[in-house]
C-alpha positions as a Markdown table, in Angstrom:
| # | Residue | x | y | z |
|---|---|---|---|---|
| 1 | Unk | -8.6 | 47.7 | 7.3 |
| 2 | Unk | -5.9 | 45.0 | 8.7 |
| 3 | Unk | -7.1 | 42.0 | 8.9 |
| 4 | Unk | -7.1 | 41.0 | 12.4 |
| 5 | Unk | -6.5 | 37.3 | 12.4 |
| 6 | Unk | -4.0 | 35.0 | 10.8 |
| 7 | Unk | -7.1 | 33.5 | 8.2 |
| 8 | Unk | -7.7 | 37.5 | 7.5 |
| 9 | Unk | -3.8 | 38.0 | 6.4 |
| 10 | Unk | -3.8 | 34.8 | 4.4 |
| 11 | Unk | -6.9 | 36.3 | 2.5 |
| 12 | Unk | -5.3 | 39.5 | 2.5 |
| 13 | Unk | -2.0 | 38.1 | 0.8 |
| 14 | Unk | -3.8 | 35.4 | -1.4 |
| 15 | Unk | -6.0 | 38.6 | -3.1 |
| 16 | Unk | -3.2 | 40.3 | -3.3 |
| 17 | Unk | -1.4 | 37.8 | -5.0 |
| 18 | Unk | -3.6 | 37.2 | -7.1 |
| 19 | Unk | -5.1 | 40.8 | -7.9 |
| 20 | Unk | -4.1 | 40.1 | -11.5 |
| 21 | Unk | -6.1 | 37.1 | -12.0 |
| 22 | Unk | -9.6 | 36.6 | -12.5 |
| 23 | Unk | -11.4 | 33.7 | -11.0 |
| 24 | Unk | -12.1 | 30.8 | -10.9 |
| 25 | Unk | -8.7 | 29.8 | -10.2 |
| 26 | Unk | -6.5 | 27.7 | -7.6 |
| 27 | Unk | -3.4 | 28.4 | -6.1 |
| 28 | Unk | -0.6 | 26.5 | -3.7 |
| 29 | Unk | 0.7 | 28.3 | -0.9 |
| 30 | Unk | 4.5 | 27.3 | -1.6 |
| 31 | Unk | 4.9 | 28.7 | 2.5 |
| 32 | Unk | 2.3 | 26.3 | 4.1 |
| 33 | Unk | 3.0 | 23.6 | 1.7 |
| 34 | Unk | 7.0 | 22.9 | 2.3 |
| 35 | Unk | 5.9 | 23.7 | 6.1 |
| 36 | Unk | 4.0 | 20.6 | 5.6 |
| 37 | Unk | 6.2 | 18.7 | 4.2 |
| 38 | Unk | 8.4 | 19.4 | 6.5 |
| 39 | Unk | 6.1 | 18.1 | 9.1 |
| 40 | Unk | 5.8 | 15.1 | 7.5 |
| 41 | Unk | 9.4 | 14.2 | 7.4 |
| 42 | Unk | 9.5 | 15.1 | 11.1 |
| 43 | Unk | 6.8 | 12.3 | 12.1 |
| 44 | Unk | 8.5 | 9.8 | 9.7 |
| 45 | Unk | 11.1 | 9.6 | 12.0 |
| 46 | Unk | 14.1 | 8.8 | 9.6 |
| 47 | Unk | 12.2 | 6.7 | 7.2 |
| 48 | Unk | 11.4 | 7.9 | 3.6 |
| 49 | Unk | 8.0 | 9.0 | 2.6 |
| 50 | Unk | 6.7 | 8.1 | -0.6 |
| 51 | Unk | 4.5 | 10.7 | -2.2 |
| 52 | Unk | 0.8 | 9.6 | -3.3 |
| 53 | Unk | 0.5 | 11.5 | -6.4 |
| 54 | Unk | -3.3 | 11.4 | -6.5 |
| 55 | Unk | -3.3 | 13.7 | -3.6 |
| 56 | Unk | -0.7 | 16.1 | -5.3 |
| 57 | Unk | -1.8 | 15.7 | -9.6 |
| 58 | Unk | 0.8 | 18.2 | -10.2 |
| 59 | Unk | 4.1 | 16.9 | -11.4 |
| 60 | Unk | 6.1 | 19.7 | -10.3 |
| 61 | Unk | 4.6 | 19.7 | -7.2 |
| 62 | Unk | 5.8 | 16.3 | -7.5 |
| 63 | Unk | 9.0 | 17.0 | -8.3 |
| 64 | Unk | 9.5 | 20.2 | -5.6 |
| 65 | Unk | 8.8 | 17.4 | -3.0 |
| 66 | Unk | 11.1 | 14.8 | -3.7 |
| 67 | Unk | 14.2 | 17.4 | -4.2 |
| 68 | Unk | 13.7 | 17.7 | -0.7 |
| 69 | Unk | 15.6 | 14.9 | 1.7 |
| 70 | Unk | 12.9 | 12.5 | 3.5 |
| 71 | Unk | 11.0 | 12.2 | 0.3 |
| 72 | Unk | 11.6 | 9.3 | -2.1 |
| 73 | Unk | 9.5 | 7.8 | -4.6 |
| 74 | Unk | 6.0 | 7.7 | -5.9 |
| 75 | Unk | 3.1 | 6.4 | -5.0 |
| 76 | Unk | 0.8 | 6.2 | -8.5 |
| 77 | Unk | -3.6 | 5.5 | -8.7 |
| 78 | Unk | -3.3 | 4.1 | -12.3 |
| 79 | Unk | -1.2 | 2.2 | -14.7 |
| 80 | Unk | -1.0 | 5.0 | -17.5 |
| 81 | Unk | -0.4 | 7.7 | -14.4 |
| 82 | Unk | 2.4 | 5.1 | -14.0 |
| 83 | Unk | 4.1 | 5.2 | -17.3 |
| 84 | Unk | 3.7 | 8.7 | -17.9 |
| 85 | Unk | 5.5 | 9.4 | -15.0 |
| 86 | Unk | 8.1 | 7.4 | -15.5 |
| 87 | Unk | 8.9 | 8.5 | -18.6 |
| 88 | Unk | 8.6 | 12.2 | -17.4 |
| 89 | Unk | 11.8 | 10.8 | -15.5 |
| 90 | Unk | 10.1 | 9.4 | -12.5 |
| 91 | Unk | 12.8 | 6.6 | -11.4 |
| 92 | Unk | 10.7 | 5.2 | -8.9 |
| 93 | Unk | 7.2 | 4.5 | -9.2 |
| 94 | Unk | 4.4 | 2.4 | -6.9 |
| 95 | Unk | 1.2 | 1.7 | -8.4 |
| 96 | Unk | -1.1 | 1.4 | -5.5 |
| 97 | Unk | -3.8 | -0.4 | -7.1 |
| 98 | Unk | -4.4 | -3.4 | -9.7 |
| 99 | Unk | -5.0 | -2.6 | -12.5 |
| 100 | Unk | -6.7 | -4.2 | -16.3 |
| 101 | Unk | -5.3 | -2.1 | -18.5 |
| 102 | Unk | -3.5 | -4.5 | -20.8 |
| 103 | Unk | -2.2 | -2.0 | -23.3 |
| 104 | Unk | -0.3 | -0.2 | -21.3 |
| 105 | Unk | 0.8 | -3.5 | -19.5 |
| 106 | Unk | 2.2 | -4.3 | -22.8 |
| 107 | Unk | 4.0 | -1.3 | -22.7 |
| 108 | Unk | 5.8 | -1.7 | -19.6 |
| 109 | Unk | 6.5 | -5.5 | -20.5 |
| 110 | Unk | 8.3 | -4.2 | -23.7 |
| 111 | Unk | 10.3 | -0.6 | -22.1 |
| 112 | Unk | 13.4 | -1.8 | -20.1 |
| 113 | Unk | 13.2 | 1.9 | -18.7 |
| 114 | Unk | 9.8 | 1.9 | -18.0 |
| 115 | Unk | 9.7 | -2.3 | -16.6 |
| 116 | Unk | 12.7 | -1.2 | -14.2 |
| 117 | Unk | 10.8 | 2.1 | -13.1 |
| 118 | Unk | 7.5 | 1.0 | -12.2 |
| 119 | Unk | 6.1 | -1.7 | -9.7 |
| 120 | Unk | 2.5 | -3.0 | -9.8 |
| 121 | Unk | 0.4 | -4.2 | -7.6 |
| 122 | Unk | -1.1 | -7.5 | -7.3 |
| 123 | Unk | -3.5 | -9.7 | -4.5 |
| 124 | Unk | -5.2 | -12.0 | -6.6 |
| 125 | Unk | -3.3 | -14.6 | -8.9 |
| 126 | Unk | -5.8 | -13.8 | -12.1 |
| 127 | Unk | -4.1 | -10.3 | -11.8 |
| 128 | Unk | -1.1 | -12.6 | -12.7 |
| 129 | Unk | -2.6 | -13.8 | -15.5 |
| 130 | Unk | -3.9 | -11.0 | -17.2 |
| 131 | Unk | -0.7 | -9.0 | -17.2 |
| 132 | Unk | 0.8 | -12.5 | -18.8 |
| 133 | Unk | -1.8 | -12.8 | -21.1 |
| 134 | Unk | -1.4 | -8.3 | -22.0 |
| 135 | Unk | 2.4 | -8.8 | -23.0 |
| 136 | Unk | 2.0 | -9.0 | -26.8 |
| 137 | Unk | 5.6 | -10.2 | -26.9 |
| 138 | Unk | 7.3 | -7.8 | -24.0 |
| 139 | Unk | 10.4 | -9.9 | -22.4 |
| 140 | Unk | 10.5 | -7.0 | -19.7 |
| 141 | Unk | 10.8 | -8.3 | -16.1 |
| 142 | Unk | 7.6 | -6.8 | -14.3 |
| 143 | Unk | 7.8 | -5.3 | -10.5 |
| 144 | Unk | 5.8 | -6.7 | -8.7 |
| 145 | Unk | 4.4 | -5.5 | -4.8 |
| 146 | Unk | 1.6 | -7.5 | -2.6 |
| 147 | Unk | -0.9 | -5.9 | -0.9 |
| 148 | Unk | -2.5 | -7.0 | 2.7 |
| 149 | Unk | -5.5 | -5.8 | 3.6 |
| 150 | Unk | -5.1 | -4.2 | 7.1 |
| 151 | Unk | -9.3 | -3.8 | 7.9 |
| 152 | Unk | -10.0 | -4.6 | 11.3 |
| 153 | Unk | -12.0 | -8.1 | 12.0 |
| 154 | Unk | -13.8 | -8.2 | 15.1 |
| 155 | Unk | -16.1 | -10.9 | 16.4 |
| 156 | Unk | -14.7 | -13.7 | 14.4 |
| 157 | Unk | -14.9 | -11.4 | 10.9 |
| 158 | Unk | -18.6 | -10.4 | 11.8 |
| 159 | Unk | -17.4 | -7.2 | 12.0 |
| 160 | Unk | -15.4 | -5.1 | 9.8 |
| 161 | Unk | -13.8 | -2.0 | 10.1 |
| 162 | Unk | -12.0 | -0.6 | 7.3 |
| 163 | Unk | -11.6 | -0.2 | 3.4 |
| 164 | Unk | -12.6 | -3.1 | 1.4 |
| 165 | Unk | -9.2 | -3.4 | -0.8 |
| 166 | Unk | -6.5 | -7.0 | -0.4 |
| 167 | Unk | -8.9 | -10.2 | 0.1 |
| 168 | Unk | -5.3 | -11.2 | 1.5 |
| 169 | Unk | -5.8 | -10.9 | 5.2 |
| 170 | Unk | -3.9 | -13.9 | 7.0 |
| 171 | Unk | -0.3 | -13.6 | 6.0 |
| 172 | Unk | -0.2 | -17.2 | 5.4 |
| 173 | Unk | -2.0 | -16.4 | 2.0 |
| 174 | Unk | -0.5 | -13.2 | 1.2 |
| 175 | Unk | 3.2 | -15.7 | 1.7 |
| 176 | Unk | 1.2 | -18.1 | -1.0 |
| 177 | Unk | 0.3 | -16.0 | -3.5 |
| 178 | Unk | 4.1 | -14.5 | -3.3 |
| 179 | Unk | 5.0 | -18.3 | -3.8 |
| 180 | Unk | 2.9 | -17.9 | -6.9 |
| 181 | Unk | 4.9 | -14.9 | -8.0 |
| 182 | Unk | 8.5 | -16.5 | -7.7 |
| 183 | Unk | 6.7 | -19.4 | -9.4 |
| 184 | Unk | 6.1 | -17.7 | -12.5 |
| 185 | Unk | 8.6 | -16.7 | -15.3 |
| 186 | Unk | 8.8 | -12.6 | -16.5 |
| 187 | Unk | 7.8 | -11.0 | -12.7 |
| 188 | Unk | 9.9 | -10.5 | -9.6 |
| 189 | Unk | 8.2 | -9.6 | -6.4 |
| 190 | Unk | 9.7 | -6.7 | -5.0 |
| 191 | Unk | 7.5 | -5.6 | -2.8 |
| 192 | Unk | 4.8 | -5.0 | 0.2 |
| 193 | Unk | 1.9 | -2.8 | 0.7 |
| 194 | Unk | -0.2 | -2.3 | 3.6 |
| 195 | Unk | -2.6 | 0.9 | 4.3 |
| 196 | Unk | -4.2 | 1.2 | 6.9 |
| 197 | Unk | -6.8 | 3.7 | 5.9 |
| 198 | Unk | -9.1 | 3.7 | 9.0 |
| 199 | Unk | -6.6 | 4.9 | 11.1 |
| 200 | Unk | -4.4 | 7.2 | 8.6 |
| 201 | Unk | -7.7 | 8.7 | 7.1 |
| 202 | Unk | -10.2 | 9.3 | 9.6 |
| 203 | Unk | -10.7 | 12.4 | 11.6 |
| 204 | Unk | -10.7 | 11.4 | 15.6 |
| 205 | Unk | -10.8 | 14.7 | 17.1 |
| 206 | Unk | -14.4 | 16.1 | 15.6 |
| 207 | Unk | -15.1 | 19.2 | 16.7 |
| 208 | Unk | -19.3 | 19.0 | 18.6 |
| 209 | Unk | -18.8 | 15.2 | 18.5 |
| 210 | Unk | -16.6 | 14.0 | 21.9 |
| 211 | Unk | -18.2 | 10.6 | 21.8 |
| 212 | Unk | -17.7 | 9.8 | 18.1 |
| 213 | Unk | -14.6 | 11.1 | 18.4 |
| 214 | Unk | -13.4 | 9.3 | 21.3 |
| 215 | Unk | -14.7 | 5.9 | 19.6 |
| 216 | Unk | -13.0 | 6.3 | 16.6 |
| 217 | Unk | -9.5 | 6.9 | 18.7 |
| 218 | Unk | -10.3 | 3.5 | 21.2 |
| 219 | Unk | -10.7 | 1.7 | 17.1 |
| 220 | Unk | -7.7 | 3.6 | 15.7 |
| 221 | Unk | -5.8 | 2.4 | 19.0 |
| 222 | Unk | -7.1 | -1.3 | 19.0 |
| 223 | Unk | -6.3 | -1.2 | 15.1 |
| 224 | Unk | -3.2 | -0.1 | 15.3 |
| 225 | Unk | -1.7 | -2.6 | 17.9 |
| 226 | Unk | -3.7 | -5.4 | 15.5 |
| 227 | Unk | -2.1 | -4.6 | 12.9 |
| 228 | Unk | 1.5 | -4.5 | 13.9 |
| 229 | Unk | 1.6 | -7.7 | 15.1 |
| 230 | Unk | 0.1 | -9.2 | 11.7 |
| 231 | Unk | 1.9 | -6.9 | 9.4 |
| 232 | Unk | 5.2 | -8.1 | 10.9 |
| 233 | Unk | 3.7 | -11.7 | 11.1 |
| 234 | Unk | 3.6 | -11.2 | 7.3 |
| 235 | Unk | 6.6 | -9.1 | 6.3 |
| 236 | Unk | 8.0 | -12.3 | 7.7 |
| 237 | Unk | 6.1 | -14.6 | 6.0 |
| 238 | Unk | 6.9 | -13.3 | 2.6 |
| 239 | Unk | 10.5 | -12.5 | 3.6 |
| 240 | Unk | 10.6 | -16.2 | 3.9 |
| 241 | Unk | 9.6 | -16.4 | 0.0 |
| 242 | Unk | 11.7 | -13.8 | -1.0 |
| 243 | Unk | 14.5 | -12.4 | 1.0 |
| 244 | Unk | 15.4 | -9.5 | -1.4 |
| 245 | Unk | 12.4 | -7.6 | -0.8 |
| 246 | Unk | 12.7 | -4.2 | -1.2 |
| 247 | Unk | 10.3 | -2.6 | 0.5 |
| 248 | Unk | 7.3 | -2.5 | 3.1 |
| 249 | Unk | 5.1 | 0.3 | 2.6 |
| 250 | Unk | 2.5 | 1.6 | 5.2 |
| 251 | Unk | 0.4 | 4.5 | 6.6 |
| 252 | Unk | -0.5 | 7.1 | 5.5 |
| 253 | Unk | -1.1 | 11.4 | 6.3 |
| 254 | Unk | -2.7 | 10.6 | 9.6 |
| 255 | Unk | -0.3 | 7.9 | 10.8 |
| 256 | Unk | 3.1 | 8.6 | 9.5 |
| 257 | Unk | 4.3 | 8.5 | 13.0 |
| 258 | Unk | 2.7 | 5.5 | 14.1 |
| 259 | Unk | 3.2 | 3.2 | 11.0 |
| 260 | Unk | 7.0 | 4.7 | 10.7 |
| 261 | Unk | 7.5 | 3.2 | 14.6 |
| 262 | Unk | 7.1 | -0.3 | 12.9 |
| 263 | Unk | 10.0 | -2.1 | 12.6 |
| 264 | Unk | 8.7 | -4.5 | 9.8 |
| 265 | Unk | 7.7 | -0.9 | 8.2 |
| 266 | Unk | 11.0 | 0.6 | 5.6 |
| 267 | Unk | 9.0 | 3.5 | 4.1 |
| 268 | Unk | 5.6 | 5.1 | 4.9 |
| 269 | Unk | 3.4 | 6.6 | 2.1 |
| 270 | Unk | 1.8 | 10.7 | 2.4 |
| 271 | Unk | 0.0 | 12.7 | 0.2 |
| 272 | Unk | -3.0 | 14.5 | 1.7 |
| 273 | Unk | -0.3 | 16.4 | 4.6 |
| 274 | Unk | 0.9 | 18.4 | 1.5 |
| 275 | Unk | -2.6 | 20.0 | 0.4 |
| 276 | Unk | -4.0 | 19.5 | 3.8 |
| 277 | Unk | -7.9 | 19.4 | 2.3 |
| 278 | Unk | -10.7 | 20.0 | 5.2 |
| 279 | Unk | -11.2 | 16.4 | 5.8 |
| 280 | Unk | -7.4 | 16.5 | 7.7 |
| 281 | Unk | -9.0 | 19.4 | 10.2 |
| 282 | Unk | -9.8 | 17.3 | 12.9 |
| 283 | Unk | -7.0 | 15.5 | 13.9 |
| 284 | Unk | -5.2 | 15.1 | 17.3 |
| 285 | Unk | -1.6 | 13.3 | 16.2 |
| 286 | Unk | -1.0 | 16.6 | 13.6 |
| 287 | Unk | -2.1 | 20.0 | 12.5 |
| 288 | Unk | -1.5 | 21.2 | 9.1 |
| 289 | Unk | -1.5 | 24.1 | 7.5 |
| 290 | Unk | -4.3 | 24.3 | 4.1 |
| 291 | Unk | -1.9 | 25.0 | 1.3 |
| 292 | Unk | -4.1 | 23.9 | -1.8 |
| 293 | Unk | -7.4 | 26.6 | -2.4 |
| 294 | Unk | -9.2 | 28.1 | -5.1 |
| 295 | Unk | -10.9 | 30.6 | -5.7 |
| 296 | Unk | -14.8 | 31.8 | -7.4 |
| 297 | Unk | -15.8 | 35.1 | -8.1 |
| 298 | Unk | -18.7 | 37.2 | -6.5 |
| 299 | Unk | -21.7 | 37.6 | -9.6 |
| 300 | Unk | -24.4 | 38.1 | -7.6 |
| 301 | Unk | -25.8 | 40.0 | -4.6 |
| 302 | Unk | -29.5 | 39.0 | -4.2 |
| 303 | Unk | -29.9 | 40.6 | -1.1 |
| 304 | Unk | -28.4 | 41.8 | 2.2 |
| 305 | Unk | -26.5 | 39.2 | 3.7 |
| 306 | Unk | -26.2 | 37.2 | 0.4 |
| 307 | Unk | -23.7 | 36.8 | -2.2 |
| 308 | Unk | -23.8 | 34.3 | -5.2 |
| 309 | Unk | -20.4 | 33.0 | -6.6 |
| 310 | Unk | -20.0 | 31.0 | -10.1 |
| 311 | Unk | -19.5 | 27.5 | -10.2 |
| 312 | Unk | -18.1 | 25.8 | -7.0 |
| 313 | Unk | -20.4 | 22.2 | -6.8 |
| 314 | Unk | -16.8 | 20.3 | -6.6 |
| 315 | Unk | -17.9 | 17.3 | -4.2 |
| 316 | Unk | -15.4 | 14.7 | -3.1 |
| 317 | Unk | -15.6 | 11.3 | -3.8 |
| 318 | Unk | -16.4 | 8.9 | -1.0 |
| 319 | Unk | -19.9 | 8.3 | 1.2 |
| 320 | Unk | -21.7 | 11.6 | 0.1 |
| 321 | Unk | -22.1 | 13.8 | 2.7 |
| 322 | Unk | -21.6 | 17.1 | 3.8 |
| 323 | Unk | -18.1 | 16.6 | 4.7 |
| 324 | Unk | -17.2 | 16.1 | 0.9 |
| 325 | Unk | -18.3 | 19.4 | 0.0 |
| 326 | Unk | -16.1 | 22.2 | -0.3 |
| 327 | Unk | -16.1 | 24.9 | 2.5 |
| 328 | Unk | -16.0 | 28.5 | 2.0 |
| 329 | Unk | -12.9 | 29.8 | 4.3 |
| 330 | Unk | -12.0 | 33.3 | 3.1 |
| 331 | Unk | -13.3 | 35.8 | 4.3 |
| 332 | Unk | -14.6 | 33.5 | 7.9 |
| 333 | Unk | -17.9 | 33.4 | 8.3 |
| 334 | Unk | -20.0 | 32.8 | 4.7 |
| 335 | Unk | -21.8 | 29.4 | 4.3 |
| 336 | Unk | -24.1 | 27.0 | 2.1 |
| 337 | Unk | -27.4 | 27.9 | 1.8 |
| 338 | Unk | -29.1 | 24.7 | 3.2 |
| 339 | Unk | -31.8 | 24.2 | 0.3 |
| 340 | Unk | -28.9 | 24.9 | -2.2 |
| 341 | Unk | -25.8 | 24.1 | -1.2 |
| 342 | Unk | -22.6 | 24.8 | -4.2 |
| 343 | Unk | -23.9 | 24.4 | -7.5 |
| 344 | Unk | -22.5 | 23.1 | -10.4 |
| 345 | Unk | -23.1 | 26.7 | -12.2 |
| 346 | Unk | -23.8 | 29.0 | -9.2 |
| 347 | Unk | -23.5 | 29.2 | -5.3 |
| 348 | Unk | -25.5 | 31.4 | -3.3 |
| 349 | Unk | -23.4 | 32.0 | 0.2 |
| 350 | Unk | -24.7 | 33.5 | 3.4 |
| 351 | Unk | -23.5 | 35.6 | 6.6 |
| 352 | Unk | -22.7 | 38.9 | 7.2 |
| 353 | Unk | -19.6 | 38.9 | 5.8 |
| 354 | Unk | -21.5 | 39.1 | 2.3 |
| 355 | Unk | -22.3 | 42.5 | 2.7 |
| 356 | Unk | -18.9 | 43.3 | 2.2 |
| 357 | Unk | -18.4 | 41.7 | -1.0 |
| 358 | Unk | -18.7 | 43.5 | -4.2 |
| 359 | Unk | -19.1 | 42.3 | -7.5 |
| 360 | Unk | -16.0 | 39.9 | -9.1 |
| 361 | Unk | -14.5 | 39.6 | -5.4 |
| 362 | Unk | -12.8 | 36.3 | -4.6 |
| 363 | Unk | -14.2 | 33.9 | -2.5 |
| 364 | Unk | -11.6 | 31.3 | -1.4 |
| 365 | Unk | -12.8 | 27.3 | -0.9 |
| 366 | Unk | -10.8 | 24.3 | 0.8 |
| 367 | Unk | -11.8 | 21.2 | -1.0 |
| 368 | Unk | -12.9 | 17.9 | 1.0 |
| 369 | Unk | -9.8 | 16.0 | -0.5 |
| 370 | Unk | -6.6 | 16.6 | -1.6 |
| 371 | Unk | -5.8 | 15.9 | -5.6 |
| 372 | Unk | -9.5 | 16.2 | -6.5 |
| 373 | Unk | -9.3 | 19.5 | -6.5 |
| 374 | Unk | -6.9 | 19.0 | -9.4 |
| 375 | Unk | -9.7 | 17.6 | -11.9 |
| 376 | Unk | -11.0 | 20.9 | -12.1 |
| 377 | Unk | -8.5 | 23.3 | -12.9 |
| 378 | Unk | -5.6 | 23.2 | -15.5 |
| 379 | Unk | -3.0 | 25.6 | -13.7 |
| 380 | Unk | -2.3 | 25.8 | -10.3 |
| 381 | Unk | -0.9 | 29.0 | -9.1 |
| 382 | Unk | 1.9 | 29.3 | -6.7 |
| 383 | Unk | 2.1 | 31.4 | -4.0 |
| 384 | Unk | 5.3 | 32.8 | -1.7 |
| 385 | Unk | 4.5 | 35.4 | 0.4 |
| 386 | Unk | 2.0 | 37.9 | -1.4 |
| 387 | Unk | 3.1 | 37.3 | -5.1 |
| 388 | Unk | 2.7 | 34.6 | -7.4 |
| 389 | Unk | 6.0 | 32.9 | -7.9 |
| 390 | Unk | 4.8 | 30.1 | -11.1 |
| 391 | Unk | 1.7 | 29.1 | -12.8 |
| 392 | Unk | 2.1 | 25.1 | -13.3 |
| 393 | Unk | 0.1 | 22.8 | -14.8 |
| 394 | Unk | -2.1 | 20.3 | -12.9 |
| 395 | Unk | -2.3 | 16.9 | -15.1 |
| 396 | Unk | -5.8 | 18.3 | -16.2 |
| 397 | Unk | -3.3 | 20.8 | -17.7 |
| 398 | Unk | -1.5 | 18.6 | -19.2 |
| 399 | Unk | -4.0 | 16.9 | -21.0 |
| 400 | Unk | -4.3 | 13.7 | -18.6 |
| 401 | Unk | -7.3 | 12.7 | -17.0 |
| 402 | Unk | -6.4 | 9.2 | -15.8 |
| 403 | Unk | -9.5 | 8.7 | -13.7 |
């Protein structure tokens, strides 16, 4: 039978594919994904994107990126990730979060390649002092980028809308705490980091929610306009300190355009827009294409309009909810057994399109998030057309598990 809409022929190809392969498995659709990335460049306007690579955890995923113009640089969740990378060859490499581990700052305090590669992240002064207190003898200059927090404070601070990261909010401290960096001997502050996750990483166009969905686009909008003003307040600020600041990094997947528009803004930061995971379904600025999916095979049929897959109990992290689980998407039309929902060793799905299935058929699953996905399979598959081009290794693969 030919599949008679566009989801049917991706199923069609992605079985095809993948005919050879039993499941469970994962797999990159090469097509959607450099259509995506594509996409990406096209909001950014002319200004680079750095690649978040916990949304990717696939270095030559990594790598196929930033061969292509637009992309440049790295955007790391941990110190090691950091390191690694930048050994790999990685020449330009942002840690997005602070970080204790003290061996490995010891590492990059001793490695001219590594100590001119890799920038950290700091908002708190005793980060300072624990990296001077981790170099064991290293003479390396370290990198060093700010972070301000870009939540939204309403009421006089009573209320608060937005990730709890930077306690450096006013960019008069964020301009004293770079004051502290110059200060010190052994780090050179290079750089500024502000991400505005309540606008780049919440859905405002929920499908059966209008209202919700019109109140988080009147926030997005109020939150954007605040935060323009006081990131350029604060770019200023710290350009005051330091006038050789390399960058200003902002935004994310569901701002690229908006944060790019920024004048204070030189690069914007995307990751999730690659994968496009479930959780980027409901957006008005963009629409993506899934390119990240995998894959669990049919082992059960307990009755008519039934089918139990293995495994599949891959929740995102974040609030739990229902909108961290994984969704079945191929074939349209299966779903979670309310009293069950996916198991860790089993999954029982309903609809009619069970019926259909036979034993060790493919059911195909969009994860919640994007580089999670990643923690639970060693190779990805890659997929052009209807054949796979490359089996590459996640860092699961590779032996690193970083988080």
């Amino acid at each position: 039978m030919t599949p008679r809409t566009s989801r049917g022929a991706d199923r069609a190809r992605y079985d095809r594919a993948t005919a050879h392969l039993d499941a469970p498995l994962a797999l990159v659709d090469l097509d959607a994904f450099d259509a995506n990335a594509a996409d990406l460049v096209r909001r950014a306007g002319g200004k680079p994107l750095r690649v978040a690579s916990k949304s990717v955890r696939c270095r030559a995923l990594l790598e196929r990126v930033l061969a292509r113009p637009g992309f440049a640089g790295v955007m790391s969740f941990t110190l090691a990730e950091s390191l690694w990378l930048a050994r790999a060859g990685f020449e330009d490499v942002l840690l997005a979060y602070p970080s204790a581990d003290r061996a490995a700052f010891a590492e990059l305090a001793d490695d001219p390649k590594l100590a001119g590669a890799v920038t950290v992240m700091v908002d708190d002064p005793a980060q300072l002092d624990l990296i001077a207190s981790a170099r064991a003898g290293g003479t390396q200059e370290i990198r060093i980028c700010l972070e301000l927090d870009t939540s939204l404070r309403l009421f006089g601070g009573r209320i608060r809308v937005g990730a709890r990261r930077s306690p450096l909010w006013e960019p008069d401290r964020l301009a004293g705490l770079a004051r502290a960096v110059i200060r010190r001997p052994g780090f050179r502050l290079v750089g500024l980091m502000a991400y505005e996750g309540h606008v780049a990483g919440v859905a405002d166009a929920v499908a059966g929610r209008p209202l919700r969905s019109r109140a988080v686009r009147l926030m997005q909008t109020a939150a954007r306009g605040e935060l323009a003003v006081r990131r350029a307040a604060a770019v200023s600020a710290v350009r005051a300190v330091a006038p050789d600041l390399e960058f200003v990094n902002g935004g994310g997947t569901g701002s690229v355009q908006h944060t790019a528009a920024e004048a204070a803004v030189t690069e914007v930061a995307a990751g999730s827009g690659l994968f496009v995971p479930r959780l980027f379904d409901h957006y008005s600025s963009f629409t993506g294409r899934p390119a990240a999916l995998f894959a669990q095979p049919v082992v059960r049929r307990p009755g008519v309009g039934v089918v139990t897959v293995l495994g599949g109990g891959y929740p995102a992290s974040g609030a739990a909810g229902p909108d961290r689980l994984p969704v079945p998407y191929l074939p349209e039309g299966l779903r979670y057994d309310p009293r069950e929902g996916p198991g860790e060793v089993q999954t029982p799905l309903l609809g009619s399109p069970a019926d259909d299935l036979r034993i060790g058929d493919k059911v195909w699953f969009r994860h919640a998030k994007a580089g999670e996905l990643c923690e639970r399979f060693d190779t990805l598959h890659l997929v052009s057309g209807d054949r796979v081009t490359a089996a590459v290794p996640t860092y699961r693969g590779e032996g690193r598990t970083f988080l």
